[in-house]
C-alpha positions as CSV (number, residue, x, y, z in Angstrom):
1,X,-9.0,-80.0,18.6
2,X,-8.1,-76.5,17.7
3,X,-9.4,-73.6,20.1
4,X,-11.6,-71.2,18.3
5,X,-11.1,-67.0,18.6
6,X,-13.1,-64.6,16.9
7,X,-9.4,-63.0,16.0
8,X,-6.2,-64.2,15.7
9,X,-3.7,-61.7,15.9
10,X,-0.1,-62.6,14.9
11,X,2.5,-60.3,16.7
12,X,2.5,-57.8,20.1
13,X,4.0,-55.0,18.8
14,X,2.4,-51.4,18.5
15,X,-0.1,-52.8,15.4
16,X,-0.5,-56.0,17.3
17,X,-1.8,-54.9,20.5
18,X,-3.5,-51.7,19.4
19,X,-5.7,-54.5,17.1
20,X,-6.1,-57.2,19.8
21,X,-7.3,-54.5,22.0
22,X,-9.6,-52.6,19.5
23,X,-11.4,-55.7,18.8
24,X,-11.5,-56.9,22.5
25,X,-13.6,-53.4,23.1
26,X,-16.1,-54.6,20.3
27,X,-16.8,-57.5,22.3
28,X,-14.7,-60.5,20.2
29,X,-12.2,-63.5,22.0
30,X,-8.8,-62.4,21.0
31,X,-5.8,-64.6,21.0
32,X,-2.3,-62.9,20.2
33,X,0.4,-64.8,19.4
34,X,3.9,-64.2,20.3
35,X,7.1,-65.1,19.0
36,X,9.3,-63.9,22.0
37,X,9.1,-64.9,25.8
38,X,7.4,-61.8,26.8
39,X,4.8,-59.8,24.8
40,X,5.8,-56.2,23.0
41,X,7.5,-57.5,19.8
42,X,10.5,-55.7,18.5
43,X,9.3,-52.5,19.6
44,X,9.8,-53.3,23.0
45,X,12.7,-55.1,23.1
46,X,15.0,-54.3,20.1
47,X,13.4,-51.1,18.3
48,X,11.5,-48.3,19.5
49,X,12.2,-48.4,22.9
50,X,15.3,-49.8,23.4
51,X,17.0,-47.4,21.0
52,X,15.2,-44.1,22.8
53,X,16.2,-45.3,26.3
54,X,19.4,-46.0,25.1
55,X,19.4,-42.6,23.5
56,X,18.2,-40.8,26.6
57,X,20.4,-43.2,28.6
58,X,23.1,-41.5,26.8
59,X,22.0,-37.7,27.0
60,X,22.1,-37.8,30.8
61,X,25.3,-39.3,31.3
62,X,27.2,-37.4,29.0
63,X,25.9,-34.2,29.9
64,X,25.2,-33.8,26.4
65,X,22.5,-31.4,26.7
66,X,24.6,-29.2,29.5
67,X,27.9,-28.9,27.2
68,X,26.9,-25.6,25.5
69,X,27.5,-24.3,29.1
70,X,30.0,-26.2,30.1
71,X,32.4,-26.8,27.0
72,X,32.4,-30.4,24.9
73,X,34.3,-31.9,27.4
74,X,31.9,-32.2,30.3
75,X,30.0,-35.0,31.2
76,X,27.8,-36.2,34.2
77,X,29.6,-38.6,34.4
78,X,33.3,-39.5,33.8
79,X,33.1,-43.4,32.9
80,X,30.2,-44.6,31.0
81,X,30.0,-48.2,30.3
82,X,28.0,-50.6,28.7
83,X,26.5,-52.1,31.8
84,X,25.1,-48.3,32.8
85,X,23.4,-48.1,29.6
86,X,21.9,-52.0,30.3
87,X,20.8,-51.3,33.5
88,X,18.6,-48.3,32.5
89,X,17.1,-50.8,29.6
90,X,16.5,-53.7,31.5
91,X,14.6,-51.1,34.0
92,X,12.2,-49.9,30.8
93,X,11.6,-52.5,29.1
94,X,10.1,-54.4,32.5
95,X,8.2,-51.4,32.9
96,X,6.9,-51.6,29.2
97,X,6.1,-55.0,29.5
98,X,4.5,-55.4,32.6
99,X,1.8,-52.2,30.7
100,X,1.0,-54.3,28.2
101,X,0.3,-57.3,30.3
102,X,-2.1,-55.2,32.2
103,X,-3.8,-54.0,29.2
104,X,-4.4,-57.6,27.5
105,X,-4.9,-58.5,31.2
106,X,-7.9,-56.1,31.4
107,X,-9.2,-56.2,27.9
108,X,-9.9,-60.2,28.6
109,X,-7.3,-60.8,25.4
110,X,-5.7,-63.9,25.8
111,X,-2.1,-64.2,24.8
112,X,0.4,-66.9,23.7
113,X,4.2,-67.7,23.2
114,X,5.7,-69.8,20.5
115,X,6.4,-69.5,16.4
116,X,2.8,-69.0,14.4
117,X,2.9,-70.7,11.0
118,X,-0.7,-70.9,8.5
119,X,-2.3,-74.9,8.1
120,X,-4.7,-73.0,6.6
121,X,-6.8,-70.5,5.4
122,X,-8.2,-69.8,9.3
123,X,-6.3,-72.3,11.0
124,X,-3.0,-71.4,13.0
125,X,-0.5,-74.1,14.3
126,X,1.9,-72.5,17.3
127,X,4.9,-74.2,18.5
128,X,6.4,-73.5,21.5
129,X,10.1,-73.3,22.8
130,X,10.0,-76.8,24.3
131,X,8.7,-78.1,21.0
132,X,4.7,-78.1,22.0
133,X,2.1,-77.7,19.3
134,X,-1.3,-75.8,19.4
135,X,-3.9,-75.0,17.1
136,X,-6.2,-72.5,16.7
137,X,-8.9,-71.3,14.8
138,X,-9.5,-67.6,13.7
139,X,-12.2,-65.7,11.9
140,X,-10.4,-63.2,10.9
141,X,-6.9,-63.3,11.5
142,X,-4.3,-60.0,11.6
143,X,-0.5,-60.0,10.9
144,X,1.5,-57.8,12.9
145,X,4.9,-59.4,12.4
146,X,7.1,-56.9,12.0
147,X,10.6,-57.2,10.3
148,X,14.3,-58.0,11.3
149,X,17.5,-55.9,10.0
150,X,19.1,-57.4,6.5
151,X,21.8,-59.1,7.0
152,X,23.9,-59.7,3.6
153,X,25.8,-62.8,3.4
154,X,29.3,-60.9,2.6
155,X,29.1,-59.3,6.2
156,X,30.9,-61.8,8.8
157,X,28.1,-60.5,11.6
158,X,29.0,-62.1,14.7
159,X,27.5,-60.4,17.7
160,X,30.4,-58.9,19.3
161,X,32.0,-56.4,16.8
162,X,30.1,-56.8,13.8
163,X,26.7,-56.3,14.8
164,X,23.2,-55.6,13.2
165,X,20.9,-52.9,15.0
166,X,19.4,-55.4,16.9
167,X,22.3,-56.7,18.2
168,X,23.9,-53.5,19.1
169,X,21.5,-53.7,22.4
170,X,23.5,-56.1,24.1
171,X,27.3,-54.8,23.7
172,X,29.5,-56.0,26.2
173,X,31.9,-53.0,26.3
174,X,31.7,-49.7,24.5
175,X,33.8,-49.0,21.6
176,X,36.1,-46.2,20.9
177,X,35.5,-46.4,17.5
178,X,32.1,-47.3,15.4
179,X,31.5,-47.7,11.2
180,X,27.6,-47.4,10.5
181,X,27.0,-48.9,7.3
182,X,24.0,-47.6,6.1
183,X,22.3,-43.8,6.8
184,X,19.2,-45.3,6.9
185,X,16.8,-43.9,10.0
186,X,17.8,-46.3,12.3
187,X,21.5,-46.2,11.4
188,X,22.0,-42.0,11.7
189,X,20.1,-42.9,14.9
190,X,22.9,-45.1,16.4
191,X,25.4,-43.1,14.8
192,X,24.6,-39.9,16.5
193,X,24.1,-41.9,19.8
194,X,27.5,-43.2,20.5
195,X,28.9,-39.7,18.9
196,X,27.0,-38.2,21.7
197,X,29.8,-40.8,23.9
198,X,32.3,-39.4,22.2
199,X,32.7,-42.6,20.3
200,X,34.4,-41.8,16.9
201,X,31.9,-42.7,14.5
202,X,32.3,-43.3,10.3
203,X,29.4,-43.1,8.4
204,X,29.1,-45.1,4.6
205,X,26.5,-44.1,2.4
206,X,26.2,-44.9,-0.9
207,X,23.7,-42.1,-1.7
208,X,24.8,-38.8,-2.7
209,X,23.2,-37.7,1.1
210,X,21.0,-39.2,3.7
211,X,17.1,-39.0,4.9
212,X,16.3,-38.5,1.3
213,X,12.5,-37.6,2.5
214,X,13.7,-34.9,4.8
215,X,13.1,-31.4,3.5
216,X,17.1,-30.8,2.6
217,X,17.6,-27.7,4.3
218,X,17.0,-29.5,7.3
219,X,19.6,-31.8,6.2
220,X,21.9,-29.5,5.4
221,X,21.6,-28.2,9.2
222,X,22.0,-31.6,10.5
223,X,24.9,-32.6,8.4
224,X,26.9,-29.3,8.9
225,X,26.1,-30.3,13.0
226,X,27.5,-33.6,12.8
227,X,30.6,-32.4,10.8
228,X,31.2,-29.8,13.3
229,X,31.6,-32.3,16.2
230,X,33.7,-34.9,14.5
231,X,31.6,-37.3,12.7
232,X,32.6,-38.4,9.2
233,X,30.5,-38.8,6.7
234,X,31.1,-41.0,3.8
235,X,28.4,-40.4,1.1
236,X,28.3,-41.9,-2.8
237,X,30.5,-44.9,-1.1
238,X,30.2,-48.7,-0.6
239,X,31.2,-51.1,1.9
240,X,32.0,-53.9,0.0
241,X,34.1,-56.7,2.9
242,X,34.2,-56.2,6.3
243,X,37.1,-58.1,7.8
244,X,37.4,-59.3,11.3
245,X,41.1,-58.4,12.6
246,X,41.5,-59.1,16.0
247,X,39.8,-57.3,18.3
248,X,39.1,-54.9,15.5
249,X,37.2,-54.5,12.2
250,X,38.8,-53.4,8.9
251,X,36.1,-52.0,6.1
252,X,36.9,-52.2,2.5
253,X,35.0,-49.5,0.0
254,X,34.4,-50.2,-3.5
255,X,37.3,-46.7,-3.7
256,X,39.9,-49.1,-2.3
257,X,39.5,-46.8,0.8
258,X,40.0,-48.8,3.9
259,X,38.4,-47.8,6.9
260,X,39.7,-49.2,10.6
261,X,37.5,-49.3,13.8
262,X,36.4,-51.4,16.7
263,X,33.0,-52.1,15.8
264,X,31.0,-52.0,12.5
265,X,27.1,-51.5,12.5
266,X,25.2,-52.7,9.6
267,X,22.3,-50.9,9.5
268,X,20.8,-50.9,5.8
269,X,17.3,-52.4,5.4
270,X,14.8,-54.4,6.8
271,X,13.0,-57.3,5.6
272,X,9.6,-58.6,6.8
273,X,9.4,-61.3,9.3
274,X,7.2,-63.6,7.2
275,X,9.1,-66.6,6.3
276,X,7.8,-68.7,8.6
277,X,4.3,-68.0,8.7
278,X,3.9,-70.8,5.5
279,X,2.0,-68.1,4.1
280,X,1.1,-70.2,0.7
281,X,-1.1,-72.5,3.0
282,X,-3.1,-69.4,3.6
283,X,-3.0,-68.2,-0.2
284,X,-0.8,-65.5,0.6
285,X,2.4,-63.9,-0.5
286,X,5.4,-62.3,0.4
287,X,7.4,-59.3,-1.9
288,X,11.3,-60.4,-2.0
289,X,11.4,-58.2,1.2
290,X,9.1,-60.3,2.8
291,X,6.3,-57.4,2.6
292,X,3.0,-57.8,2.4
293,X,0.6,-56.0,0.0
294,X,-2.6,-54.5,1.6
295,X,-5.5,-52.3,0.5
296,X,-4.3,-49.5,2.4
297,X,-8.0,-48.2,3.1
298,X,-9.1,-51.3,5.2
299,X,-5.6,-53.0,5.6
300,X,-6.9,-56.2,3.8
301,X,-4.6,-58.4,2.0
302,X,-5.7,-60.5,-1.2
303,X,-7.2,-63.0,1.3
304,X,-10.6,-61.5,2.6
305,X,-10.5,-62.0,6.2
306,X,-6.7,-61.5,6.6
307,X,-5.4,-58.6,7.3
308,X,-1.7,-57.1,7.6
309,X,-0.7,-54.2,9.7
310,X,2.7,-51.9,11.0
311,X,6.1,-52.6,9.5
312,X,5.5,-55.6,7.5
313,X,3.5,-53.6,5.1
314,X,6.3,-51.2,4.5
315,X,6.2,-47.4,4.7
316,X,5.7,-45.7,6.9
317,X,7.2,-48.1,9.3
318,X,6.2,-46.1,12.2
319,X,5.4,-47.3,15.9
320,X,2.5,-44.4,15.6
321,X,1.3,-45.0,12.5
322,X,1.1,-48.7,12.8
323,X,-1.1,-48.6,16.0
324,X,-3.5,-46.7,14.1
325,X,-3.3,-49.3,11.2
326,X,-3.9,-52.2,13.6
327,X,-7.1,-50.0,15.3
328,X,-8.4,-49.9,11.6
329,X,-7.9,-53.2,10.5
330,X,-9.6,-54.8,13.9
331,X,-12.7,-52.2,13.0
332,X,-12.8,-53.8,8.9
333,X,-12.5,-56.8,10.3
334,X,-16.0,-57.0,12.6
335,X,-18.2,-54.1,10.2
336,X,-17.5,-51.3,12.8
337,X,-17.0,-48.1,11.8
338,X,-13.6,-47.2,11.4
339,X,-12.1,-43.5,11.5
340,X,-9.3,-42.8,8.6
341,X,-6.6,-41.3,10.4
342,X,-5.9,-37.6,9.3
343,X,-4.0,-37.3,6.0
344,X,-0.6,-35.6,7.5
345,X,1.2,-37.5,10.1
346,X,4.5,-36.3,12.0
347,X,7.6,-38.5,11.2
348,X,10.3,-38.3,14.2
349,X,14.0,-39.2,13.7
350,X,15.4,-39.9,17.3
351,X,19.0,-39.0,16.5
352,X,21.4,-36.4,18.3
353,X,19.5,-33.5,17.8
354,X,16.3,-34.8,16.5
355,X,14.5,-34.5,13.4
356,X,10.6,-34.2,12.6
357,X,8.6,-33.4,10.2
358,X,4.8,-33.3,8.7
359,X,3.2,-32.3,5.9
360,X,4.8,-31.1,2.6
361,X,8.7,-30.2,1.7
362,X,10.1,-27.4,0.0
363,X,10.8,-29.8,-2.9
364,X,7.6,-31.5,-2.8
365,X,5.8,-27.8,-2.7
366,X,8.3,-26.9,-5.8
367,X,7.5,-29.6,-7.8
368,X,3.3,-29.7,-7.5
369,X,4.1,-25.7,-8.5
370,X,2.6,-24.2,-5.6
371,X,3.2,-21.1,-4.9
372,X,4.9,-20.6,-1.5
373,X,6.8,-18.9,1.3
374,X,9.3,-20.0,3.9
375,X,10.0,-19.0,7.3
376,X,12.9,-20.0,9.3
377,X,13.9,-19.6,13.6
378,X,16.5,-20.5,14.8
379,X,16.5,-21.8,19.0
380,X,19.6,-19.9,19.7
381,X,16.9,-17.1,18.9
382,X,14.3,-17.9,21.2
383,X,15.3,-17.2,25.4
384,X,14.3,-20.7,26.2
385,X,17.1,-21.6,23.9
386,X,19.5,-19.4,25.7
387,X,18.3,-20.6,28.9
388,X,18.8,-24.5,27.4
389,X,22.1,-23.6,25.9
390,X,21.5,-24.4,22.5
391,X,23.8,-23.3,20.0
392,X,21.8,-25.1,16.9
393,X,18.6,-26.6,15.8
394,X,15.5,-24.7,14.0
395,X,12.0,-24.8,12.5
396,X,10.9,-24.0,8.9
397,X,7.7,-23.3,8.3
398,X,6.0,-23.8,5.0
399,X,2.8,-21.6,3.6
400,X,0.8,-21.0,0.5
401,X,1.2,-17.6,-0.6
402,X,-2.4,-17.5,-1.9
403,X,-4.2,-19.3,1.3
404,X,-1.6,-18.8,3.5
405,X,-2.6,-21.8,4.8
406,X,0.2,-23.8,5.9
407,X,1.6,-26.8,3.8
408,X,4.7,-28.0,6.0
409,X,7.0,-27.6,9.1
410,X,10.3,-29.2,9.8
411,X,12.4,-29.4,12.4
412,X,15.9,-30.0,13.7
413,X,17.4,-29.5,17.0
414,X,16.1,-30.4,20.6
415,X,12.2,-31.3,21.6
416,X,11.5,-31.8,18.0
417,X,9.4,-34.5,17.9
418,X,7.2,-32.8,20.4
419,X,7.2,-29.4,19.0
420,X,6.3,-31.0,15.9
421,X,2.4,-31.5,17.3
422,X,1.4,-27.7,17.1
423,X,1.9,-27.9,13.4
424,X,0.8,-31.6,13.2
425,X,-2.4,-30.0,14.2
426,X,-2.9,-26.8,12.6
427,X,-2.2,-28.6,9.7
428,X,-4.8,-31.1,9.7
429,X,-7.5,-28.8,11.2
430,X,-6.9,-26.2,7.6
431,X,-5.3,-23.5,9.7
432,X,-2.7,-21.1,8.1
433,X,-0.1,-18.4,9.4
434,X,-2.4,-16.3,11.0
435,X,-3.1,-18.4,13.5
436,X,0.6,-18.5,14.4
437,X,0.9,-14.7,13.9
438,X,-2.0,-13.9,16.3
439,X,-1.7,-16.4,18.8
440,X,0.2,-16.5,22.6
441,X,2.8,-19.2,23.2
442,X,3.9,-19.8,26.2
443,X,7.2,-17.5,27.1
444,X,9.9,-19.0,27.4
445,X,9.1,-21.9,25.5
446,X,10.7,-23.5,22.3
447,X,7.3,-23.5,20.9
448,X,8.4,-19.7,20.5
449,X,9.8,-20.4,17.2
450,X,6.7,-20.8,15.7
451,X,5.8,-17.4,16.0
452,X,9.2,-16.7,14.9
453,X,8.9,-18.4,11.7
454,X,5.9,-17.5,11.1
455,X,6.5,-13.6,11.3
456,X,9.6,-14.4,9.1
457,X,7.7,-15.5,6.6
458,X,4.9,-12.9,6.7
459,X,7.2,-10.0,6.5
460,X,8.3,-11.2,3.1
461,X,4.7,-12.0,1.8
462,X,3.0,-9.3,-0.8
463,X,0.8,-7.2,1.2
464,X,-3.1,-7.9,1.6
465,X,-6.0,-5.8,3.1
466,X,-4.1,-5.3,6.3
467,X,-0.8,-3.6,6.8
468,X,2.1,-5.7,7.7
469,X,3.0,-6.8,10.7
470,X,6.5,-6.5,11.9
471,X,6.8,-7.8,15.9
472,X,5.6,-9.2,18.6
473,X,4.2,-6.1,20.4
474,X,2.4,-4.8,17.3
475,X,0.9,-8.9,17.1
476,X,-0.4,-8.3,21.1
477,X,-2.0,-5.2,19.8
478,X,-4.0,-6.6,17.1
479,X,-4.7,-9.7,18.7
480,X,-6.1,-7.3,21.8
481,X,-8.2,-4.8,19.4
482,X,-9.5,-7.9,18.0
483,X,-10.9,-9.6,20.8
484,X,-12.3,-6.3,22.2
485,X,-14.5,-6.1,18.5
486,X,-15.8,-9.6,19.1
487,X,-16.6,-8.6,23.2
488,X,-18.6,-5.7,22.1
489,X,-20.4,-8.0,19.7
């Protein structure tokens, strides 16, 4: 007889757990189901958090962050191999495991391991890894299965030196050479990671550029950074054989370009993990991506009381956005009031230097025919970056030259997907440049460079009621005579 749960939730990752858990707070049974031995989905274990330890794994050891002191060649320390950059994994993902154990643990959400397939409209058959079968009954029921990397048949993948970006995790040595295929987010990611090891890394692209929703200034910085320290970048190309030779991998591009290295990366889509949820006995279907289509109000799919949340859905494909999807979803699915999240959202590229960005580009402004101004700071600029040693990276700071509210800021370079909440907020609250004009920041701080780029752009705005504004000391002033007017009352 099949065990009955007010909500079956398909999946652990960020969407997953962020549902199970909403709608264990609302008082409803909660089973999760999932696929892997331990809970956390492929944000835990080959995504999100693999990926960033392995990137911060990297940025110790290297001395990456020290070498515009100490010269390119320094490092922390002298041999790196792959079983340093394991043991620091193994260490966090434990760690993010045993969380989310607590948390179902606590919340009274009951949790399961095996393969999830549909019987039915409400009714879930799970089969474990010794061949067991369970049923369940659900309610409502919420997919949160994630995707996998695409893996074309004309690539010979094989684990070892053809890999996909899931397989990358468990390398057995490091290589001396690396071909990304693919400057998708995940593959600059990689890319930039094993450059940061000195690893010399090829990049094929068949786009004219890469991060095509990037403002491209910020682009243009990042290429010009990764040129400068020795990656190549192969744009408006194809990879069309890879060839096993050896120990090593020979790449053939449409050009008749061959390109030599020890390992190749693939790293050029996704596609939803659906095929073996038998959606059809449901009533459901899957794009040829294996995406699902959703209202993307309530998260509802053409099924009433099935819903679909995080990457499966496609874009955004975020960890952060997809936990707010799986909150809102859980809250449709039992008539409780459910916030919309706030229109602008911060995107963050983990690569070496980082990338984020919220709110509007330059081109995007350009093309709705706003009128606008741009302000640009540079860290070298600021004294924190002095005292960090930073010899790149900036923020650009979007405004309407009417409101002079602001529509967009982007940045590139270190701490850039935590900088990036000071905008993230001004933005949604309505604020404008004033408030970064007028304001303190902390000194030294990064977050300088908002002032910065703010004051940039204000000193080549048309004059209005007040006279311009030309550094910080004549900012403290105004600032000071201001709060002295609102004291007296």
């Amino acid at each position: 007889m099949a065990q009955h749960f007010d909500l079956i939730v398909i999946g652990s990752g960020p969407a997953g757990r962020r549902a199970a858990v909403q709608a264990a707070k609302l008082k409803k049974s909660v089973l999760v189901i999932e696929k892997g031995r331990r809970v956390g989905g492929v944000c835990v274990h080959t995504g999100t958090i693999p990926s960033k330890t392995l990137r911060e794994t990297v940025l110790n050891l290297s001395g990456w962050r020290e070498r515009g002191f100490y010269g390119r060649a320094h490092r922390n320390k002298e041999h790196i191999t792959a079983e340093d950059l394991r043991r620091r994994l193994a260490i966090t993902l434990d760690h993010e495991v045993e969380v989310l154990e607590h948390q179902f643990s606590r919340n009274n959400v009951v949790w399961t391991a095996g393969s999830a397939r549909f019987v039915g409209a409400h009714a879930i058959e799970v089969t474990g890894e010794t061949g067991d079968v369970r049923h369940y009954h659900g309610d409502s029921v919420i997919l949160a299965v994630g995707t996998y990397p695409h893996r074309p048949a004309h690539i010979p993948f094989d684990g070892e030196n053809i890999v996909d970006a899931d397989e990358i995790l468990d390398l057995k040595k490091l290589p001396r050479s690396l071909v990304v295929i693919g400057a998708s987010v995940i593959g600059i990611e990689y890319a930039t990671i094993f450059s940061a090891l000195d690893v010399k890394v090829t990049v094929i692209e068949p786009g004219a550029s890469l991060l095509g929703f990037v403002d491209r200034e910020l682009v243009d910085e990042f290429v010009h950074d990764l040129r400068d320290r020795g990656m190549s970048l192969r744009f408006n190309s194809k990879a069309v054989s890879v060839e096993k030779l050896g120990e090593a991998c020979l790449v053939q591009l449409h050009d008749q370009r061959q390109i030599a290295a020890d390992m190749v990366l693939f790293a050029a889509g996704r596609a939803g993990a659906t095929a073996s949820l038998n959606l059809e006995a449901a009533g459901l279907a899957a794009d040829d991506r294996g995406r699902i289509a959703v209202d993307k109000a309530t998260f509802r799919t053409a099924v009433p009381h099935i819903y679909a949340v995080g990457d499966v859905i496609g874009f955004p494909s975020l960890a952060s956005t997809s936990m707010e999807q799986g909150r809102i979803a859980a809250c449709h699915a039992f008539g409780a009031e459910a916030h919309a999240p706030p229109e602008f959202f911060p995107y963050g590229i983990y690569s070496v230097p980082e990338i984020s960005t919220v709110g509007m580009t330059e081109e995007q402004v350009r093309e709705k025919g706003i009128p606008y101004e741009a302000g640009i700071a540079r860290f070298r600029e600021t004294s924190r970056g002095h005292i960090m040693g930073l010899n790149s990276g900036f923020m650009k700071m979007i405004f309407a030259l009417d409101t002079r509210r602001l529509l967009g800021v982007h940045i590139v370079g270190e701490g850039a997907t935590e900088l990036i909440h000071i905008g993230q907020a001004v933005l949604n609250l309505g604020g404008g440049l004033d408030y970064f004009v007028e304001n303190t920041f902390n000194y030294p701080t990064l977050a300088e460079a908002y002032k910065i780029a703010a004051l940039d752009a204000f000193n080549r705005m048309p004059a209005r009621e007040k006279p311009a504004v030309h550094d910080l000391q004549e900012i403290a002033l105004l600032a000071a005579k201001r709060i002295a007017k609102a004291a007296r009352g």
